[in-house]
N, C-alpha and C positions, 0 to 999 in steps of 0.2 A: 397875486402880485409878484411872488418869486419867480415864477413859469414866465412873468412878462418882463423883470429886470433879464433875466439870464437871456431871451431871446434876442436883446437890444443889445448886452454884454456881446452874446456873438457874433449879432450885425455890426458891430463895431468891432469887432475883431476881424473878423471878415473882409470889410473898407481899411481896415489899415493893414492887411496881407497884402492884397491887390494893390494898393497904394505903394506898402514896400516892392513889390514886383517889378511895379512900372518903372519907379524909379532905379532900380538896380537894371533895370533892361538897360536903360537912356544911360546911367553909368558906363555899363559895360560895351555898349557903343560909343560913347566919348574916350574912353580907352584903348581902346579898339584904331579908333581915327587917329591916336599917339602914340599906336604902338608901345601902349604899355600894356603887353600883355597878362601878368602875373598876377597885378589889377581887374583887369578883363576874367580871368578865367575864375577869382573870387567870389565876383558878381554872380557869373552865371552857376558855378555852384550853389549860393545862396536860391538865386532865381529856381532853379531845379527843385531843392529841398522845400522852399513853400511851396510851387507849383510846377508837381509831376507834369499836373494836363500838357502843358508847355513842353514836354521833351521831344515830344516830333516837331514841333514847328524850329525848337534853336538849335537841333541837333547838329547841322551842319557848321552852326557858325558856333559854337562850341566846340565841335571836333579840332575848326582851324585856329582858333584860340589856343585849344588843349595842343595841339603840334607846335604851335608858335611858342609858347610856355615851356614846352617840354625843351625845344631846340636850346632856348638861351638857358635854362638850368645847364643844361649838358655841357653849352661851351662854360661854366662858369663852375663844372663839377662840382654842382648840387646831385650828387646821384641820390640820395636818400628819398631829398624832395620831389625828383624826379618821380621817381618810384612811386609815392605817397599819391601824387596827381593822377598817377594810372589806376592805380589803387581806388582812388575815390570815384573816376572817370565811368571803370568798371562796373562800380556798386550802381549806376546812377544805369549804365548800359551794360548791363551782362552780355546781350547776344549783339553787339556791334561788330562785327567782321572788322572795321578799319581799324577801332582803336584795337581789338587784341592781336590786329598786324603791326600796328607802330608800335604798341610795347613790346612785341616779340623783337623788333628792331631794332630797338635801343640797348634790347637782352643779346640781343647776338652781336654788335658793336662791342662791349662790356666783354665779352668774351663767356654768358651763359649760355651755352647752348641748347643744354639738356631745358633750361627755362625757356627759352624764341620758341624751341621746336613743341611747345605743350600750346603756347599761342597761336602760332603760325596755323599746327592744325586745326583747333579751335576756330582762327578763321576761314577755312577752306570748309572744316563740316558745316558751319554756320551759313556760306556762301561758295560752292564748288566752281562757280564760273567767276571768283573774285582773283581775277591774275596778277597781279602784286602779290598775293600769299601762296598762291600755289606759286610760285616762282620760288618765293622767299624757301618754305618747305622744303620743294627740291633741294636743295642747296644742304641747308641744313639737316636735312636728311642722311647725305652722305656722308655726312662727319660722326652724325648718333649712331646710325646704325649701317654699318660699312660694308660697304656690296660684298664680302665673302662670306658673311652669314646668309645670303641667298645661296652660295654655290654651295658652300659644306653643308647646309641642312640637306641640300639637294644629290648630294653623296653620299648615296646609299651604301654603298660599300663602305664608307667610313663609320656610317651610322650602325651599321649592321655591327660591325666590328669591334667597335665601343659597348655596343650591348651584349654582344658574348662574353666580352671582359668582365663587363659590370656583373654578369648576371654567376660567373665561374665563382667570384668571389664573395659575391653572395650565399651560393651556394654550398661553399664552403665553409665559411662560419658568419662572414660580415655581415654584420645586422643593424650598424648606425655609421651612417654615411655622410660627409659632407663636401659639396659639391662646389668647388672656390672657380668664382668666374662664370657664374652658369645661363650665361645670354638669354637664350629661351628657357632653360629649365628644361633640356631636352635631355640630358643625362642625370640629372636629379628622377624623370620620369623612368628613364631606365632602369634605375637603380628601387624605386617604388615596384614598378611592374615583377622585376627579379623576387622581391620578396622581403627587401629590407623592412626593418619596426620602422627605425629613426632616419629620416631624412631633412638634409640642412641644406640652405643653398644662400650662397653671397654672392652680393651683384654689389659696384659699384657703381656704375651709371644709372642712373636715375630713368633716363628712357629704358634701358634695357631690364631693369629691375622692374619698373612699372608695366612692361610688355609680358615678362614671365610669370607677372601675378596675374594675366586674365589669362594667359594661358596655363597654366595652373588649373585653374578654376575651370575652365572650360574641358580639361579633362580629367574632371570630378577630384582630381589630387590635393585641393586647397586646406583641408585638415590632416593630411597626410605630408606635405612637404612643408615644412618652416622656413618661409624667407626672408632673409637678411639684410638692406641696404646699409651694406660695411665693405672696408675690405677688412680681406680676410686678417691681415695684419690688426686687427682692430678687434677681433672678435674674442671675447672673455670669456673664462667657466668661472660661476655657472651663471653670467650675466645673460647671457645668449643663449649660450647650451648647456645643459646641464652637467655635462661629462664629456670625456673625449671620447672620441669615435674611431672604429677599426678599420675604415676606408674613408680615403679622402679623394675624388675623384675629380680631373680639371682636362682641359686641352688649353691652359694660359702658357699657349707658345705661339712665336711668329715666323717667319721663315728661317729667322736664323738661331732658333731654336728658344735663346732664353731672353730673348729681348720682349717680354709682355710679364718678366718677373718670377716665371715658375722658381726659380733658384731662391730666392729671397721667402716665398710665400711659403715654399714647402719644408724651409729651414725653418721657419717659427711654427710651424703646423706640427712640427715633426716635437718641438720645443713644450708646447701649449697644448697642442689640440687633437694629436693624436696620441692612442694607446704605443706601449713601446715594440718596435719593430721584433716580431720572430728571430731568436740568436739560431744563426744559422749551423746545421747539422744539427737539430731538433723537433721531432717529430711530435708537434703538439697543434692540437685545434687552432687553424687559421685565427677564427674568432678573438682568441685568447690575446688578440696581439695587432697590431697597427701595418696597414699596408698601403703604398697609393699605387694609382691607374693614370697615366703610365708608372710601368714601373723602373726603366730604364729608356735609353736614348742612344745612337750611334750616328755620331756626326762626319761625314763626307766630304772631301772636296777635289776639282779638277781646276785645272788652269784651262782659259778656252784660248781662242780668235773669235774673239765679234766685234765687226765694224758698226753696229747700232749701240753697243758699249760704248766704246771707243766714240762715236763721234758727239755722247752726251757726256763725256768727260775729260776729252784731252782736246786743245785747239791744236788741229793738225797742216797749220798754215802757217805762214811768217809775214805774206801778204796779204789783205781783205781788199777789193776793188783801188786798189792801189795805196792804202796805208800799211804802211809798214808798220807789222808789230813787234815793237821793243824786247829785245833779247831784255831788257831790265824789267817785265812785267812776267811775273809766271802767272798762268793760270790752274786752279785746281777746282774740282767739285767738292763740296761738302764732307763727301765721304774722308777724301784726302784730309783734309784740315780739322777732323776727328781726333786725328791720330795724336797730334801736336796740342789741343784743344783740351783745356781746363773743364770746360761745359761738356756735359751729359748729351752728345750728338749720336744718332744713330750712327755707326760706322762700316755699313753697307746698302744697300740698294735693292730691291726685288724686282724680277723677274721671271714670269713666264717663258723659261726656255723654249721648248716648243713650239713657241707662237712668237716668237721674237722676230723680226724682220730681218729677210739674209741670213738666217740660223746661224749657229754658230761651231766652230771645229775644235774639239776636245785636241790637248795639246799635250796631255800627261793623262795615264791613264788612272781613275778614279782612289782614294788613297783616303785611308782611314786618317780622322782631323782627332778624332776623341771620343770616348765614351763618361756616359754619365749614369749611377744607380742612385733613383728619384727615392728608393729603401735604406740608401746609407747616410745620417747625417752629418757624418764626420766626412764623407767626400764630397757633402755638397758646399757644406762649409771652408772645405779649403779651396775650392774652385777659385771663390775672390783672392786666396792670398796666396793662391800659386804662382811661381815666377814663370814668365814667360817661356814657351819651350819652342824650340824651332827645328822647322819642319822640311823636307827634301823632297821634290816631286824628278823624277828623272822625264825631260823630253820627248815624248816618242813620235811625235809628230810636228815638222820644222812650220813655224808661221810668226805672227804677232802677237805678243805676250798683251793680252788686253783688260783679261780679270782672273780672279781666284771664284769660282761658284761652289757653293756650298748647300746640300740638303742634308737631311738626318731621318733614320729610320727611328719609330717611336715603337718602342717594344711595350706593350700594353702588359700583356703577363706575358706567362709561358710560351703559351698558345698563337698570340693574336698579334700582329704587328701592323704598322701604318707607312709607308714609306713615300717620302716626298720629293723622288728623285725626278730629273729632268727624263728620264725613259720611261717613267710609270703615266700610265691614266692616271691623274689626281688633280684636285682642285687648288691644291699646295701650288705659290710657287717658291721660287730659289733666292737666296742670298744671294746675293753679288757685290763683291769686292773689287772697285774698278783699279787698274792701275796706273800706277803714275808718277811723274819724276825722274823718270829714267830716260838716261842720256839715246838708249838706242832698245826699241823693244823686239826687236828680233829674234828668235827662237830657234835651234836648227837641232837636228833628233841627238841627243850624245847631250845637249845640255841641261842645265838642272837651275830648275825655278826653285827659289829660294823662300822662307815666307816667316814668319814669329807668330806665335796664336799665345793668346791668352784671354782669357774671362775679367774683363772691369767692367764697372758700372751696370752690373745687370748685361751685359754684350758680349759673346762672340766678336773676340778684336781677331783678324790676321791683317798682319800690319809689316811693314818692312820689305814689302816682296819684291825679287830682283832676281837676277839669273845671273850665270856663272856659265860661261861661255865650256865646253869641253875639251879644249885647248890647255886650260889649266886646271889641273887635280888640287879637289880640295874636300876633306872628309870632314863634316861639320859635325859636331857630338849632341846628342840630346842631353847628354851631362854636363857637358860644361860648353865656354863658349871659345876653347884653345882649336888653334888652325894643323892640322897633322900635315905641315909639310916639311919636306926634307931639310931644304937652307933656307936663307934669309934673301937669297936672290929668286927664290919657286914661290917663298911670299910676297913678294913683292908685285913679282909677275899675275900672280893668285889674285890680289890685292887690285891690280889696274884690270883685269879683266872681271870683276865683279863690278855689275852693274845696280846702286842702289839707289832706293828712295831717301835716305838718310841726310844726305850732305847735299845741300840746295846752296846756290849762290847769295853771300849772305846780305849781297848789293841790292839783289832783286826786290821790285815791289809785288809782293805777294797779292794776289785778286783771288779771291772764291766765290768763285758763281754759280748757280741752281745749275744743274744737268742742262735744263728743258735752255737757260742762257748762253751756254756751251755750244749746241748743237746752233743754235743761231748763228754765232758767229763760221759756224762750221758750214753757214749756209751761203753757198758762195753765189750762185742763181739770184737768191734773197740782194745781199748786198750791189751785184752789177748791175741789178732793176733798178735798186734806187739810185743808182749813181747816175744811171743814164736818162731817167726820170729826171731826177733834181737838173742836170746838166741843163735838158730839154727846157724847162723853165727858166733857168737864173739868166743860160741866152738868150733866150726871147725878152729878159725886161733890161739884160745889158749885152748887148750884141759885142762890145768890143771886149767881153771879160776872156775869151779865148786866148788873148794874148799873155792876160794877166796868170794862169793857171798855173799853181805850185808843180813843181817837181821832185818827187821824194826821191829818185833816183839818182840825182846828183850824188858828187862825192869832188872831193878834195874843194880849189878852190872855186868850182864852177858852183859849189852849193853855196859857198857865201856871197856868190853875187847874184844866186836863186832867192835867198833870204833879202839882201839889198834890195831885190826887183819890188817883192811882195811888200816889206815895207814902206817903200818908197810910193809903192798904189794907192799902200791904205791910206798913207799921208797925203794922197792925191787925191781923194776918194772920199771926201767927209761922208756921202751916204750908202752905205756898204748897204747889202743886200740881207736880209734878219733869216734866220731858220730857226723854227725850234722843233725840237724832238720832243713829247711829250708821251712815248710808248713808255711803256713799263720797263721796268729791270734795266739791265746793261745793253748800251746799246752806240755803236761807233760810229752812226749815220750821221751826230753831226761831224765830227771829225771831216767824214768824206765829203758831206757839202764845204767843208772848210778848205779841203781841196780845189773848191770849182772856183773860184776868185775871188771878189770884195768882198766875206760873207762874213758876217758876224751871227755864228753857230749857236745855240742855246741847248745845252743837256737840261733835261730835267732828272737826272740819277739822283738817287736820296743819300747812298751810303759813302761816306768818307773812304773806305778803300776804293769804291768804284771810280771817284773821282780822282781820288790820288792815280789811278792808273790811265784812264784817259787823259790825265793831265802828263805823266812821262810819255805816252805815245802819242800826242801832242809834241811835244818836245823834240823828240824820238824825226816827225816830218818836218820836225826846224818852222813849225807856225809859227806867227806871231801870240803872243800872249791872249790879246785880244780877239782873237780870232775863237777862242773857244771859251765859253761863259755856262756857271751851271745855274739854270732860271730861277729854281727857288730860292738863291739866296738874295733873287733881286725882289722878290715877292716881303709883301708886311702880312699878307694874309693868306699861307700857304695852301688855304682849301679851297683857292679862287685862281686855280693854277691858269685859265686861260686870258691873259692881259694883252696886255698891247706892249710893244717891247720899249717904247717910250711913251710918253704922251703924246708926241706929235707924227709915230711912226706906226707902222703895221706891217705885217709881216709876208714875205713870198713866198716862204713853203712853213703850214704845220702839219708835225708829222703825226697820226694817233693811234693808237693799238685799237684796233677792229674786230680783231678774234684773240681771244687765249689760245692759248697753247692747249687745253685741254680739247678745244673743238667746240665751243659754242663762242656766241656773240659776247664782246664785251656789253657790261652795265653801262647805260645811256648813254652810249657811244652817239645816235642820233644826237640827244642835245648836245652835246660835244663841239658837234658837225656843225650845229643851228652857231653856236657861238662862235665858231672858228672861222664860219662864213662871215661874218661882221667884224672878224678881226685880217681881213686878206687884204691887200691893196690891188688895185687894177689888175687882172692878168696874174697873178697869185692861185696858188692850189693847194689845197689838201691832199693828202696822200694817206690812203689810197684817194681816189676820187670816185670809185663803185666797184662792189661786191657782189658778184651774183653766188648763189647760194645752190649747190647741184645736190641732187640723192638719186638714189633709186629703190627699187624693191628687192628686197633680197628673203631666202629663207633659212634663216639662222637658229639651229636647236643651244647654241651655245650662249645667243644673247638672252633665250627663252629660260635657260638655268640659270645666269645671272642677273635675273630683275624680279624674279619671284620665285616661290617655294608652290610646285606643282602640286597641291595636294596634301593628300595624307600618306601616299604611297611610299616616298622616299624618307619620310620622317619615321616610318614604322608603323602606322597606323596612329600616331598623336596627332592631336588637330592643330599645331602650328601657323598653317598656313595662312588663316584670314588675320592674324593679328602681327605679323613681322610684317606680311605685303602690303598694310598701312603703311608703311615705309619705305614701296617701292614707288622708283624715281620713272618717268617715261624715255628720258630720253638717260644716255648712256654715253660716257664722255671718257677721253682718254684711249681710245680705241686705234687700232691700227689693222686697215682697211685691207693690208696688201697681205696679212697670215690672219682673219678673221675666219675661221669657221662658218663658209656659208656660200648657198648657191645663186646666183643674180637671175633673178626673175623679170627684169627689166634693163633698158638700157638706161643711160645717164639722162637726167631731166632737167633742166633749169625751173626751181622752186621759185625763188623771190629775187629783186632785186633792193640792194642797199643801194642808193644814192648818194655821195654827201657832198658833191657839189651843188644838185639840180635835184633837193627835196619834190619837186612836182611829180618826178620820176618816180617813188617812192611808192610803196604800198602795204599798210602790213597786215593786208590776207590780201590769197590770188587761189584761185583753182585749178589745175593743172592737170590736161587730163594724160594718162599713160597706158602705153601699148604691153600688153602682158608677152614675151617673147620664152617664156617657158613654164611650162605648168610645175606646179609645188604650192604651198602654202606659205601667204606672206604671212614673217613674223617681224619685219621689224623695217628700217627706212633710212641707212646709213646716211649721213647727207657733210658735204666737206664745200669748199671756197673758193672761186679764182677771183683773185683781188686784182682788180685794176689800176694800177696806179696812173695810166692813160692808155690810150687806146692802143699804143706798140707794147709797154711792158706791163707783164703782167707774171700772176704767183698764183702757182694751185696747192693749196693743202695739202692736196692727197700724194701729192708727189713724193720720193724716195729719199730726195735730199731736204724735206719741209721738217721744219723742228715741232712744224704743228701737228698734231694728233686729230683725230675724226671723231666724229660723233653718230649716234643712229637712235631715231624714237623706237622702242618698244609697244609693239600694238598689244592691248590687254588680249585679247582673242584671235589667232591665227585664222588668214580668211582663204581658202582652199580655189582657185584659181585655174585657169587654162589658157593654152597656147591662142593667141587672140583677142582674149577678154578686155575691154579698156576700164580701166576704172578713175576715177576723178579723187584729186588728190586737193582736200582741204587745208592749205598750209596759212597760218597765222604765225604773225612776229610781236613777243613781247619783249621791249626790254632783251635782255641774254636769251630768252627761251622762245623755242620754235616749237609750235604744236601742229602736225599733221596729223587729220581725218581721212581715212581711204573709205569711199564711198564706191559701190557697184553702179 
């Protein structure tokens, strides 16, 4: 009788699982239909938890649940809950590719990235042809693990030279090592290999701390080296380590020397965590005593002439396709606004000298900036609280005062040094200090560039720089800041012929814009396209606005009856012609459609300085007020940027960013397209209106160093290579085509076409086959833009005065090739990313 209750007890347990099943399905489909999702994805939790069996049939419409769910937590910053949901999603699907790309999604939104990038690839191992995540990865990738660990692992000579250091001081007495910053743990291996007992190693980032630990291990070192996820600032005796150690070994520098912190780290190491430094003039066992690697530092700088500086950070116009820009708007880069700047800004720029486009001409000849001994901590400690000192470069060759460039020799010991100068082979590049603010930057041999260097903020500041014409004598002291001139009429003189960045007109509206923003406006090709573009359109839908067309050139009383005229239009004129600009960043195209007649212009710029300054250079062409409008503040729902400009109107030109600046494809620029097609009225255009997309074959040993680590060979025999090249990227962005190291194996090809008037046009894969015109080994597939804005105007990327940079896919295997050979090129468009296949 018990064996026959308990059988019924479970068939009724049984019928009423199934029973709750069904009913929580119909639930969560009635919810579902009201869009209550929160409800919905309750259900189908529960649904899961009685019946697993069920996980493939609801998977899909659980997934669009769990997205739906997730969305409205987000806007309504539930992030805990959010999290909780993926969390649970997870348990329920461990190997689902989609959901561990939407949680990576929401992580890299959030601003985690070391967390996206653990997802992202997650979904790619799980699904390698799932293109939403290998996309997402790229991306992210770049930011975890940043393309110069491909090129330095890959500098043998730097590697080489690191391990003679490590291994001299080793051998000298140091026997407990700790390694602060140790990306791969390739100098922690050094220092094992030499013969150290004790080996320590700290990693802050999470991806890179997590990548040294299998490589570690995969070169049996895992019991031998102690790894850390700390910084070093954080690390305790004998919480961590048991004792201090007689070497402490890092390369936490960045071009300009102490901007990654070494100053700061090696001041508490030297505090906490190291033994105490060797007193010098005594002849005692290394060992006995505390030393780091490097051990000193010698910092350099020249003043150049470079016009690729120069035209990312000074606008070197007054007029843009006919608007005049306001002597009341200064423009400066980043770097500039440093100087002034409460906020921790990096206060220079890097550059590969070398490879820079149009090179550049040394203007003073090279000039010791400072030295630093990484052994003394009483000099490293005053770096921060030293008072600025200033510095004298004498002329020697007359040009344009354009930047200050700075590299630094790394004196490892005695022996062994690194130096990262613009004339060495090195994988280093250069600080650069643009400049800027000055009334006249001319240069002629006899005069003397003027500059202030000082150490804040963890930075290499040189700040203040200006020239002193050779006409008047002036002897500046590094002691003090008194003028040695004779009277008060030779200072005066003195006085007006120095030229500085200090004193700015105090009227002016100050604008700070990225570089890559700078150089747009510096694009002057760029702007008389679209003007003559736009032009082409607003006559075609008002033939008689030719009459009506502003004129900035006026003056006296002829310009107030230019303003009269145009008022008097708009007042004539109830339905003016709509433009909106919806590109990125700063941008003065609507201004110049504002110029073309009845037009009621639409910015969509975000930042109140940007706005304040199109709004005076507005002013500036005597607009009407109305004539220039910035969209989002007519928006209630600012993530739905593409509306109709009224209810009852639509719009004759929107304008959309199509490529970055970096060189790929904007993100869903097509749906973009799809919507902005349903927002045009009759005879209306988008701009661009099609993209074709050009590459060719080239063979580049240089892009082959910067996208993976070849091997074991340049690492020293450490196995590195299969665990960092997880985290190479294919395609390669921010490139400049015209000083790329590399031979062209082919002519120019047209890949794809982007349509966005005429989606039909459209395709995203095509095969294309290509004429091999010189033998070598393809490694790689540079590929750049001519944007159509219609069939007469038109913009190529790769051009000289483009603020846009180029791109090229990295082929994993070089394929060895001949004069003749055709080969078919498989190119696919996702979204931003271009994948090309080279087939024989």
């Amino acid at each position: 009788m018990p064996n026959s209750n308990s059988k019924i007890h479970r068939g009724g347990q049984e019928a009423g699982r199934r029973e709750l099943v069904s009913r929580s399905l119909q639930s969560a489909q009635h919810c579902l239909e009201d869009q209550d999702f929160g409800t919905a994805y309750a259900h189908y939790l529960l649904v899961l938890n009685l019946a697993p069996e069920l996980k493939t049939s609801v998977k899909e419409t659980f997934q669009f649940t769990l997205f739906k769910w997730a969305e409205e937590l987000d806007s309504l910053a539930r992030i805990q809950d959010l999290f909780n949901c993926y969390e649970q999603a997870l348990e329920l699907y461990p190997d689902d590719e989609v959901i561990c790309n939407s949680m990576g999604e929401h992580l890299f939104r959030m601003g985690f990235r070391d967390e996206a990038a653990g997802y992202f690839h997650k979904a790619v191992k799980l699904n390698p042809d799932f293109a939403d995540a290998k996309e997402n990865f790229y991306r992210v990738a770049n930011w975890l693990v940043e393309r110069w660990h491909f090129i330095m692992l890959n500098d043998t000579r730097r590697n080489l030279t690191y391990l003679k250091a490590i291994e001299n001081a080793v051998y000298s007495g140091c026997k407990s090592v700790l390694d602060i910053g140790t990306g791969t743990g390739i100098l922690s291996m050094f220092a094992k290999k030499a013969g150290a007992s004790l080996v320590y190693a700290c990693e802050l980032s999470k991806t890179m701390y997590e990548l040294a630990r299998d490589v570690v291990a995969a070169n049996n070192m895992e019991r031998k080296i102690k790894l850390l996820h700390l910084k070093s600032l954080d690390i305790e005796i004998p919480k961590h380590i048991p004792e201090r150690v007689s070497l402490v070994v890092t390369e936490t520098v960045d071009a300009g020397l102490f901007g990654e912190g070494i100053v700061e780290s090696l001041i508490h190491a030297w505090e906490h965590l190291l033994l105490q430094p060797k007193p010098k003039n005594q002849d005692f066992s290394t060992g006995d005593y505390g030393r780091v690697i490097p051990a000193s530092a010698t910092i350099f700088g020249m003043a150049v002439e470079c016009k690729e500086i120069r035209r990312h950070h000074r606008v070197g116009m007054q007029e843009i396709a006919g608007v005049h820009l306001s002597n009341s708007v200064q423009f400066f880069s980043p770097t500039y606004a440093s100087a002034g700047s409460e906020e921790t800004v990096e206060p220079y720029t890097t550059e590969k000298l070398s490879r820079i486009p149009g090179g550049y001409v040394p203007l003073t000849e090279p000039c010791q900036v400072m030295t630093v001994d990484f052994n003394n901590l009483q000099e490293l400690k005053s770096l921060a609280t030293r008072k600025p000192w200033k510095l004298n470069l004498p002329v020697t060759e007359g040009g344009i005062l354009d930047a200050v460039v700075v590299w630094f020799v790394l004196q490892l010991d005695d022996e062994h040094a690194l130096s990262t100068s613009p004339s060495e082979e090195t994988c280093w590049e250069q600080a650069v200090y643009p400049v800027q603010g000055l009334p006249d930057y001319s240069v002629k041999t006899g005069d003397t560039v003027l500059m202030e260097v000082c150490c804040q903020d963890c930075y290499l500041k040189i700040q203040k720089i200006s020239s002193l014409s050779s006409e008047y004598g002036m002897d500046i002291s590094d002691r003090d800041d008194t003028l040695s001139l004779g009277n008060e009429a030779e200072l005066c003189d003195a006085l007006a012929g120095l030229q500085t960045t200090s004193k700015q007109d105090g009227n002016a509206q100050v604008c700070v814009l990225e570089s890559t923003e700078i150089a747009l406006l510096n694009n002057v090709l760029y702007h008389k396209c679209f003007k003559a573009a736009m032009d082409k359109v607003l006559s075609a839908l008002n033939p008689s606005k030719d009459l009506q067309s502003m004129d900035v050139d006026g003056h006296g009383s002829g310009m107030n009856l230019q303003e009269n005229q145009n008022k008097s239009f708009l007042d004539a004129a109830p339905d003016p012609l709509y433009v909106l600009d919806v590109s990125e960043g700063f941008s003065i195209l609507p201004i110049i459609a504002g110029k073309l007649g009845p037009v009621r212009a639409y910015s969509s710029v975000e930042k109140e300085q940007h706005q304040a300054a199109l709004n005076v250079i507005s002013e500036a062409n005597h607009f009407p007020k109305e004539t220039l409008e910035f969209w989002l503040s007519h928006l209630e729902d600012e993530s739905v940027v593409l509306q109709r400009p009224k209810s009852d109107k639509l719009w004759s030109i929107i304008i959309l960013d199509v490529i970055e600046t970096s060189g790929l494809i904007q993100q869903e620029v097509m749906e973009k397209a799809a919507i902005s097609r349903c927002l045009l009225h009759s005879g209306g255009k988008i701009f661009p209106q099609y993209v074709l997309v050009y590459g060719m074959l080239v063979e580049s040993e240089s892009l082959l160093l910067e996208s993976a680590v070849r091997g074991t060979e340049p690492t020293l025999g450490f196995n590195i290579a299969p665990f960092i090249n997880q985290f190479k990227v294919p395609v390669h962005v921010y490139l400049d085509l015209s000083t790329l190291p590399c031979v062209p194996l082919s002519k120019p090809a047209e890949l794809l076409r982007l349509d966005l008037m005429n989606p039909l046009l459209n395709s995203s894969s095509r095969k294309v086959k290509v004429q091999i015109c010189k033998s070598g080994q393809v490694t790689a597939i540079p590929f750049w833009y001519h944007i159509y804005l219609d069939e007469e105007h038109s913009l190529n990327t790769s051009d000289e005065s483009s603020h846009w940079k180029q791109a090229a896919v990295v082929l994993d295997e070089p394929l060895q090739v001949q004069v003749g050979d055709e080969l078919t090129l498989d190119v696919q468009h996702h979204k931003s990313n271009i994948c090309i296949t080279v087939k024989r």
